[in-house]
N, C-alpha and C positions, 0 to 999 in steps of 0.2 A: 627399477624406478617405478615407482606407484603411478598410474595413469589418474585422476581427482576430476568426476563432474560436479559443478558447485550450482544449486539453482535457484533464484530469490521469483518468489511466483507473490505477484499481488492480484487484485481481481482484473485489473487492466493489460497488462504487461508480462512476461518472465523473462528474467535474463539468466542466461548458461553460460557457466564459466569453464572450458576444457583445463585444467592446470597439468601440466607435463614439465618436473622438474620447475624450472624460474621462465618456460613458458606459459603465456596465458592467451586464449582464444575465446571471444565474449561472442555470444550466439543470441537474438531476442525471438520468442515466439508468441506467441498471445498470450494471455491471464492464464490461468490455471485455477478456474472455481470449480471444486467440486458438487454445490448448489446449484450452477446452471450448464455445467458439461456433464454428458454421460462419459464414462472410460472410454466408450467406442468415439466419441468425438475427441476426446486428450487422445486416444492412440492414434486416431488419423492426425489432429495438430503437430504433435510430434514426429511421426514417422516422415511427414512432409516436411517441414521446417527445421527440425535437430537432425535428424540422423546425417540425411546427406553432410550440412557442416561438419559430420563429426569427421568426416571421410573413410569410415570403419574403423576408426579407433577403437582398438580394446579399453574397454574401461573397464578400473581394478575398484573404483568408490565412487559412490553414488550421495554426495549431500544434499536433500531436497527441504527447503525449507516455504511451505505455501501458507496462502491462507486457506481457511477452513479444519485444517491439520493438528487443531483442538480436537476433532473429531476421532474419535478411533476407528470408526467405520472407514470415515475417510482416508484415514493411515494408511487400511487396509487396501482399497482402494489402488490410491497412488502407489504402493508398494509393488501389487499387483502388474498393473499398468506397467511399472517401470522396468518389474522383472523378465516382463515380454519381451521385452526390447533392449535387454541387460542381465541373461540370463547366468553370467558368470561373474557379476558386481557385488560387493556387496555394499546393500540399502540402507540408509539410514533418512526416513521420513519426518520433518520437524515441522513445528508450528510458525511462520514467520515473523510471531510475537519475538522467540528465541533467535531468529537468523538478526533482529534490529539489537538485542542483547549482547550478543556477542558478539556483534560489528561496534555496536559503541561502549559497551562498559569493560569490555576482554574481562578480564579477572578482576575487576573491581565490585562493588556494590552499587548498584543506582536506577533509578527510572526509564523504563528504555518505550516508549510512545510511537506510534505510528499514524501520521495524520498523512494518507493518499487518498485512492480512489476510496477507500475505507478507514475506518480509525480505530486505536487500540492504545491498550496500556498496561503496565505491567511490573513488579519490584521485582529486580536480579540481584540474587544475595553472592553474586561472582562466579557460581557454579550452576545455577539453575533459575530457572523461575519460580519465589514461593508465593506472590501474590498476583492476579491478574483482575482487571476488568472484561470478563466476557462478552465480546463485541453483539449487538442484536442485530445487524444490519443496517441495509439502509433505509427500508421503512419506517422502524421502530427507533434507529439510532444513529451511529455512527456521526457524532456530534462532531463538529469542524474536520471533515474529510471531504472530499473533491465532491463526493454526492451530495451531502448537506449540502455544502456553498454553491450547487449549478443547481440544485435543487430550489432556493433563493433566487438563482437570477433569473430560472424559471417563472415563478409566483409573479414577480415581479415585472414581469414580462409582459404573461400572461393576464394579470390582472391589470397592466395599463397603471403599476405603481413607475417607474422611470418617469422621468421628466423627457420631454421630446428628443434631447440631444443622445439620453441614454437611448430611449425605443430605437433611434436613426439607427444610431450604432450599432444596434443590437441585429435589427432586420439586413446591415449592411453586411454585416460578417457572417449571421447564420444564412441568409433567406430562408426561414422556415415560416408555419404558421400554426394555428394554434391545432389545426386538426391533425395535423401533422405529427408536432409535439405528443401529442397525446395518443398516437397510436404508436409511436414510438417508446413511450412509455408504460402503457398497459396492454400492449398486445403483441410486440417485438421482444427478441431476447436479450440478454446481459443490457437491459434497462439502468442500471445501476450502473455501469459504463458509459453510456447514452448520457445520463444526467451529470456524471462529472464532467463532462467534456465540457459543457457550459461555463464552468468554471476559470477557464482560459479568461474569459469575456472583464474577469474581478481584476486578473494581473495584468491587461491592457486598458485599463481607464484606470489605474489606481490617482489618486488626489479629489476623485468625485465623490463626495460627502457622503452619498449613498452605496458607494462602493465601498467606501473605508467601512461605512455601518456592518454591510454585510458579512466583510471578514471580519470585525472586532468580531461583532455576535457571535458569529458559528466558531470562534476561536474559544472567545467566553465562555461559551456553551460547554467546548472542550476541557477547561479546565475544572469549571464548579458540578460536570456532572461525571469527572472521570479522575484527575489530579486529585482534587477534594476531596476524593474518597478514602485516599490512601494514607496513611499515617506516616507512611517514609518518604513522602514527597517534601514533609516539611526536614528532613536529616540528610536527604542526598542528593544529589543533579541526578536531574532531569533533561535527557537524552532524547532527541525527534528523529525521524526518520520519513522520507516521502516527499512527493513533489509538492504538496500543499504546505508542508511544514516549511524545505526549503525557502519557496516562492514566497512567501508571506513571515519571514524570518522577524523581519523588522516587527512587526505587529506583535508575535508570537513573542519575543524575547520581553517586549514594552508590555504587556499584558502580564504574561511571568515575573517582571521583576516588583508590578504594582499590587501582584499576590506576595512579596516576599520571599518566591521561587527560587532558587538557583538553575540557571541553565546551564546544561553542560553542553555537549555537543549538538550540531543541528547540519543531519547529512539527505541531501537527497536520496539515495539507495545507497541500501548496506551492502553491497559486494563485494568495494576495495576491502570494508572492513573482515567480510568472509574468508578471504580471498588469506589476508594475516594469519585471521583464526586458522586456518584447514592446510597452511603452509607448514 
């Protein structure tokens, strides 16, 4: 019986799936970016946080599906990394564009999207990926993802745009301040983690006029500078994947459908759906 690691790595989070037969063993360690980890930092995250859970489990397959993993370098990489510490598995390293593909479309045809800590989009023609939106990050991009919208409640923070009851709220839940913020963002690491967290702040006051703005916008944003693009979004569902997409379900679907959209599926993380696929 095949021993199966399964691993959905976004920039915030990874969750590991041990599959053993119709056992399953779900393991979380940190993000896995290869933009702000060196491999010597991913092999210390790992070796302290996976391995022991595994208990020395031989592992016979290795599914690694991250972000960044557009990269080939990065491929390399994470291959590398993983064959350290799995030197009798065999690797298979994938882009987590594909891991939200093949949790939500299986062998279909359709749109498969990723709005979390970062966002992405992409046409599955049931066997692979032939069209994508190349994600820029979260400086240049990542339109309606966790960074965008805490990136907003930043500004608006910061700028003293809330109305008193939002600033109360705001100073009550973080106590941060403004010097704070900002050395947390340009001088502290996985910044881009930092700034989605703020986003929590949109899904506990939703009904506040300004709140709802905020997620329309950076939703909207999502679809006319990424959805829009694509020609098959008007022929097939359209699939989300991520906590932002989850959390904000209602907006997202009401926005989609006032584009003429079809939605298909809308899952917080794709793992149960991995989990099918690699069964």
């Amino acid at each position: 019986m095949s021993v199966k690691l399964i691993a959905d790595s976004g920039a915030t989070k990874c969750e590991w799936c041990l599959l053993e037969g119709k056992k399953k063993k779900k393991i979380d360690t940190i993000g896995i970016s290869p933009y702000f980890l060196t491999d010597e930092q991913i092999l210390d995250e790992l070796t302290t946080n996976l391995l022991p859970a595994l208990k020395k489990k031989a592992i016979d397959e290795i599914y690694y599906y991250g972000t960044g993993m557009l990269n080939p370098d990065n491929v390399k990489r994470m291959k590398k990394v993983l064959k350290r510490l799995f030197p009798d598995a065999t690797i298979e390293v994938k882009d987590d564009m594909l891991a939200v593909a093949r949790a939500t479309c299986g062998a279909e045809k359709g749109m498969a999207c990723i709005l979390g800590t970062g966002s992405n989009s992409c046409y599955f023609n049931g066997k692979k990926i032939t069209s994508i939106r190349t994600g820029i990050g979260y400086i240049l991009g990542d339109e309606g993802s966790g960074a965008y919208l805490g990136k907003k409640v930043l500004q608006y923070f910061l700028y003293k745009t809330f109305d008193e009851e939002l600033m109360a709220k705001f100073q009550a839940k973080f106590q941060t301040s403004h010097l704070e913020i900002i050395e947390n963002v340009y001088r502290k690491p996985l910044p881009n983690k930092y700034i989605a967290s703020f986003a929590i702040f949109l899904a506990e006051n939703r009904g506040h006029y300004m709140i709802e703005n905020i997620i329309e916008d950076g939703l909207n944003d999502f679809i006319t500078e990424h959805l829009y693009k694509f020609q098959e979004a008007w022929s097939y569902p359209i699939h989300f994947s991520g906590s932002v997409a989850f959390g904000f379900k209602d907006v997202l679907v009401e926005l989609c459908h006032s584009y003429e959209l079809n939605v298909g599926s809308v899952i917080k993380e794709p793992m149960p759906g991995l989990i099918k696929f690699h069964s």
